[in-house]
C-alpha positions in Angstrom: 10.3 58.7 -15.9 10.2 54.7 -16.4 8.9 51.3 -15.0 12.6 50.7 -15.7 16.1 51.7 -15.3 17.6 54.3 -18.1 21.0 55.7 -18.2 21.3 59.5 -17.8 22.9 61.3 -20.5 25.6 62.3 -18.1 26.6 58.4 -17.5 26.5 57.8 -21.7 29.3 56.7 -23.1 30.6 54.9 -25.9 27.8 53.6 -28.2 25.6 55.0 -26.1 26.8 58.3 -25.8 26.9 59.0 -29.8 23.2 57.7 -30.4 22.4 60.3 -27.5 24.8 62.7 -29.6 22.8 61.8 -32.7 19.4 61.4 -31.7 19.1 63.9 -28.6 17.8 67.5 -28.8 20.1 70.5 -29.3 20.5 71.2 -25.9 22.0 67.6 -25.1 19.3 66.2 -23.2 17.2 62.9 -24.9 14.2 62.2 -24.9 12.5 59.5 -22.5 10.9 57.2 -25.2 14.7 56.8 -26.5 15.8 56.8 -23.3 14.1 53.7 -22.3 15.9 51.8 -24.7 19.4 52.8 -23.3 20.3 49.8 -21.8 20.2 48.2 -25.0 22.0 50.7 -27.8 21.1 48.4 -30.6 17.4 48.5 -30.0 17.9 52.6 -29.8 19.3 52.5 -33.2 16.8 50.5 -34.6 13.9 52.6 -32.8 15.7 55.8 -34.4 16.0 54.3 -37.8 12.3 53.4 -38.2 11.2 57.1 -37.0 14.0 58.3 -39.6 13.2 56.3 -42.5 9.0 57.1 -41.2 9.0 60.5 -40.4 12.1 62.4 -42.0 13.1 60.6 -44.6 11.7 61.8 -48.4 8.0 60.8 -49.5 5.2 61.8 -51.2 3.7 62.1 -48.3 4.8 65.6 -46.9 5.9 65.8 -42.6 2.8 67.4 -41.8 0.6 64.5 -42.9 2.5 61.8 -41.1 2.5 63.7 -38.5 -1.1 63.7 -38.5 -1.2 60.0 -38.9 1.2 60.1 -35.4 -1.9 62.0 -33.6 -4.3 60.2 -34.7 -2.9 56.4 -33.8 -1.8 57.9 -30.6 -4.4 58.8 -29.8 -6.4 55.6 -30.5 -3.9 54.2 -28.5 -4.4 55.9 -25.6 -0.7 57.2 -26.2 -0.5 60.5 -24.1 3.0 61.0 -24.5 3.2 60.7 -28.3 0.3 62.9 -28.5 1.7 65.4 -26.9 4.6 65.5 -28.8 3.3 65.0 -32.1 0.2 67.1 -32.1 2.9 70.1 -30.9 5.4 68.8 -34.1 2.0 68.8 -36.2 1.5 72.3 -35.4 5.0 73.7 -35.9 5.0 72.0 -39.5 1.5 73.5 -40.2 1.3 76.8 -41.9 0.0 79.6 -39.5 -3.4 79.5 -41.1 -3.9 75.8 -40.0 -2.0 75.1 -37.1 -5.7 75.1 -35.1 -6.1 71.6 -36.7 -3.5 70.2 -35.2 -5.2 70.7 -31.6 -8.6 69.7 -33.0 -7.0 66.7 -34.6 -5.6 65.9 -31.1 -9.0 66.1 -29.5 -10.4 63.7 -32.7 -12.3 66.3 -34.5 -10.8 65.6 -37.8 -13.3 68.6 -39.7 -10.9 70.5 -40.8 -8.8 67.9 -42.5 -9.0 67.7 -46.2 -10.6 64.5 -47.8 -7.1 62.9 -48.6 -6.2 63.7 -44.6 -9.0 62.0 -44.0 -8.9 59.1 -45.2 -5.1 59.2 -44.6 -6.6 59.1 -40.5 -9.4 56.5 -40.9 -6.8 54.5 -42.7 -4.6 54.8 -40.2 -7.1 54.6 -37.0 -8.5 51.4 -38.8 -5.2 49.6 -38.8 -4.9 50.7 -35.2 -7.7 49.5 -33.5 -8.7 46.3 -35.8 -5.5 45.5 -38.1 -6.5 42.1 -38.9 -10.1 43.4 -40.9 -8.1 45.8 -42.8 -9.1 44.5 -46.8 -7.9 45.7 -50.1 -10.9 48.4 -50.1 -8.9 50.2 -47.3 -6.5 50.8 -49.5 -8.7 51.4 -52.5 -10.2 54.6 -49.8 -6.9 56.0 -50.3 -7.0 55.9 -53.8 -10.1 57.2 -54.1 -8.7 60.6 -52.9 -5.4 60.4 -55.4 -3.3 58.7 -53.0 -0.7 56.4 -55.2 0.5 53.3 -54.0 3.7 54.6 -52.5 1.8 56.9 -50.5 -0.4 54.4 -48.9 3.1 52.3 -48.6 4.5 55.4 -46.7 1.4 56.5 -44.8 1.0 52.7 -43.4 4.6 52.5 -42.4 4.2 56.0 -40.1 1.0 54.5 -38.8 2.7 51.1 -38.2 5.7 52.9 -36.7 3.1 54.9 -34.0 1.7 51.9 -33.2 5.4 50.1 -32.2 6.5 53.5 -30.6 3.3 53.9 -28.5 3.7 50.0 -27.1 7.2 51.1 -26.4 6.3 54.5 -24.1 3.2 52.6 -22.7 4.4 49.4 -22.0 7.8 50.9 -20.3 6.0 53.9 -18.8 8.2 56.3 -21.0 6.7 60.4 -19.3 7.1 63.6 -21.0 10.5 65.0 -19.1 10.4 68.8 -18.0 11.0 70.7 -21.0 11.6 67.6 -23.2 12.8 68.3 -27.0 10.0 69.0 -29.8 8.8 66.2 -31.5 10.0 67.0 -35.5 13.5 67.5 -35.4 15.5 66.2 -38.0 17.9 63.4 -36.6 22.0 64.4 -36.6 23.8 62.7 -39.4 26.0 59.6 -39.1 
């Protein structure tokens, strides 16, 4: 499950227990790349806040498309886990007609992504692989295909959240669990 020790959901309690309450799946299990933070509560809540404020919370930029950002710095990380999970949340959030993208996406065939998912993904896999040559004509890419500047605010924080999440799962060997939650799911409220 993890290079390190986690507590079960079974043995939460206290803080613990109501981030796993908040932040777990409907069926009361959590999933490892939260779990690996269990012996440290604080850094769970901080992890779940940056996915919240990332992934759920509102923005121009709709669920599906930071989704796609997810796959596509996962997998330029080498991020199995989150690729999983996110292509699968991709596909759920894609309408029926599209949901084929979200497996090509995973594989890096990004042909049947419109030009502002696109650039939304070479944006994204740019800032992954060599952050320190991104320039001011990255952003001006995004622009070019109507993206305002609180889009490419919101698109950089998801790809900037991937790339702290996937060091998290890789770096504490955080694995898929049998029948682990969906990626997607809107966290429970406060």
């Amino acid at each position: 499950m993890s290079y390190i020790e986690t507590v079960p959901e079974s043995e939460a309690s206290g803080e613990l227990g109501e981030l796993y309450r908040r932040f777990g799946n409907g069926d009361g299990s959590v999933d490892n790349v939260l779990k690996v933070h269990s012996l440290n509560p604080p850094s769970l809540a901080a992890h779940c806040a940056l996915y919240t404020q990332s992934m759920h919370r509102p923005s121009p930029v709709s669920r599906a498309e930071r989704e796609m950002v997810g796959v596509a710095v996962s997998r330029a990380n080498g991020c199995a886990y989150c690729l999983e999970h996110h292509a699968a949340g991709l596909e759920r959030l894609l309408p029926e007609d599209r949901r084929e993208i979200a497996g090509a996406l995973k594989a890096g065939d990004v042909s049947g992504l419109s030009a502002r998912e696109r650039a939304m993904v070479r944006y994204s896999q740019k800032l992954t692989r060599d952050p320190a040559s991104m320039a001011r004509g990255d952003a001006e890419a995004l622009r070019d295909e109507g993206l305002t500047d609180r889009e490419i605010l919101d698109v950089c924080q998801a790809a900037a959240y991937f790339a702290y999440a996937n060091r998290i799962v890789l770096g504490l060997g955080a694995s898929l669990g049998q029948g682990e939650g969906g990626a997607g799911h809107w966290p429970a409220e406060g």
